[in-house]
C-alpha positions as CSV (number, residue, x, y, z in Angstrom):
1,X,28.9,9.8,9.6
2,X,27.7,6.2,10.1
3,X,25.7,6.8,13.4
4,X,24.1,9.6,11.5
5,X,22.6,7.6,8.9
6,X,21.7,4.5,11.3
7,X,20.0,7.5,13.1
8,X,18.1,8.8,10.3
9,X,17.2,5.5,8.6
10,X,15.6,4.3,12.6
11,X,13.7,7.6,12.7
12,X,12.3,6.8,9.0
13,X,11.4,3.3,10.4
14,X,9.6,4.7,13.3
15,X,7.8,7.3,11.2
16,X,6.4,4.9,8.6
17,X,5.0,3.0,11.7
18,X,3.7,5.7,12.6
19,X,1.9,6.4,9.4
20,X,0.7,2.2,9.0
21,X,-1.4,2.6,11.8
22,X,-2.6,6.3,10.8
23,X,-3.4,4.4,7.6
24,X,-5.0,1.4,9.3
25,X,-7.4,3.8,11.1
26,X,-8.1,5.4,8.1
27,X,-8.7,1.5,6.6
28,X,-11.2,1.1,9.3
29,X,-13.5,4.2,9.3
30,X,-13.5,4.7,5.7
31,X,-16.0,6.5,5.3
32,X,-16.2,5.1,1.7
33,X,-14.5,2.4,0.2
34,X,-12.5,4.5,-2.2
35,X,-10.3,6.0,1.1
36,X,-9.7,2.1,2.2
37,X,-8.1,1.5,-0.9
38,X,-6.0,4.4,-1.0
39,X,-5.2,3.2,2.8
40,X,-4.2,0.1,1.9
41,X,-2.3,1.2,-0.9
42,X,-0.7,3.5,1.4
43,X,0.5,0.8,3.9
44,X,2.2,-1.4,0.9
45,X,4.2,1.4,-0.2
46,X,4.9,2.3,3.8
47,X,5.8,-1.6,4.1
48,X,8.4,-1.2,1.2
49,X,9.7,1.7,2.1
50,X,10.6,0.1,5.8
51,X,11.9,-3.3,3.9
52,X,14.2,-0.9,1.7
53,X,15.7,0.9,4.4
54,X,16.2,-2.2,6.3
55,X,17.7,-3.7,3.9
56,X,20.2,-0.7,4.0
57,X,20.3,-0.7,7.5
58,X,21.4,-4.0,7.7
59,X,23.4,-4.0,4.4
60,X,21.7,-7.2,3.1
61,X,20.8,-7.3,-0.4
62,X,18.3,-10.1,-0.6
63,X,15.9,-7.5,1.4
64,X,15.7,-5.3,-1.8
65,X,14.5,-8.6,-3.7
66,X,12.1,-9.1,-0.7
67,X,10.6,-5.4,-1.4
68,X,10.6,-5.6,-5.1
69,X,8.3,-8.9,-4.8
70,X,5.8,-6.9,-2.5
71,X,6.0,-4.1,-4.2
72,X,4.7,-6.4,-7.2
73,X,1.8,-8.4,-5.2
74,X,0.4,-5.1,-3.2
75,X,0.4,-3.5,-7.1
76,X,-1.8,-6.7,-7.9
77,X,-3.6,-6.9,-5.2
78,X,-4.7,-2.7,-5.4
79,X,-5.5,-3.4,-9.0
80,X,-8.1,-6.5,-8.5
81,X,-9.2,-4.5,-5.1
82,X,-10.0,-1.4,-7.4
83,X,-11.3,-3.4,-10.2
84,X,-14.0,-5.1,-8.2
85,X,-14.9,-1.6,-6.6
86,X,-15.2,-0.3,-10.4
87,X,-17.5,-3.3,-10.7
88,X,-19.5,-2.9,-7.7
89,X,-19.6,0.8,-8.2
90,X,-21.2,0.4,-12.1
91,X,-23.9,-2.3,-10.7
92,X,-24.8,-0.1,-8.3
93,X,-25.5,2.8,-10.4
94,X,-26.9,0.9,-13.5
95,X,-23.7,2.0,-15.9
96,X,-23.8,-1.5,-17.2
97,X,-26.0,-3.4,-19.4
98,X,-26.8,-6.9,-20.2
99,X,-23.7,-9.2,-21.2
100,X,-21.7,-6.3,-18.9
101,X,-21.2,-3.7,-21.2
102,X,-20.8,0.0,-19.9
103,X,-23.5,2.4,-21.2
C-alpha cells in the first residue's frame, strides 16, 4: 500500500512540473497581462502543492511550514502584482481623477 502512494504522490510531482512550465509559457506569451498573473498565480499554488506532497513524501513536517510561508508571500506578491495592474489599467483608461480618485 506504501509503494502505491510513493507512486501516486511522484506522478503528482511530475504532473505539477508539467503544468509550471505550461504555466511559464503561458507567463511568457501573455497575450495580456491579466493571463500572466493568473500564470504566476498558478505556479505558486503548483509550487505548494509539490512542497506539500514532498513533505508527505518524505514524512518531514517542517516542509508543511515551508509551504504555508510561500503560500503567504505568492498571496502577497499576487495582490501588489494585481494592484498595480488595477492602477495601470485606471491610468490608462482615464477612470481616475486628480488626487487618484476613481470616477
Amino acid at each position: 500500500m506504501e509503494e502505491i502512494v510513493d507512486i501516486f504522490l511522484k506522478g503528482a510531482i511530475i504532473f505539477s512540473s508539467v503544468i509550471i512550465f505550461i504555466c511559464f509559457i503561458r507567463a511568457i506569451i501573455g497575450p495580456t497581462v491579466a493571463d500572466r498573473l493568473i500564470a504566476v498565480n498558478m505556479i505558486g499554488t503548483q509550487v505548494i502543492i509539490i512542497i506539500a506532497e514532498l513533505a508527505f513524501l518524505l514524512n518531514e513536517a517542517w516542509l508543511a511550514d515551508v509551504a504555508c510561508v510561500y503560500a503567504a508571500l505568492s498571496f502577497i506578491g499576487v495582490v501588489v502584482l494585481t494592484k498595480i495592474y488595477i492602477g495601470i489599467y485606471r491610468k490608462k483608461h482615464g477612470n481616475i481623477e486628480k488626487g487618484g480618485r476613481i470616477k
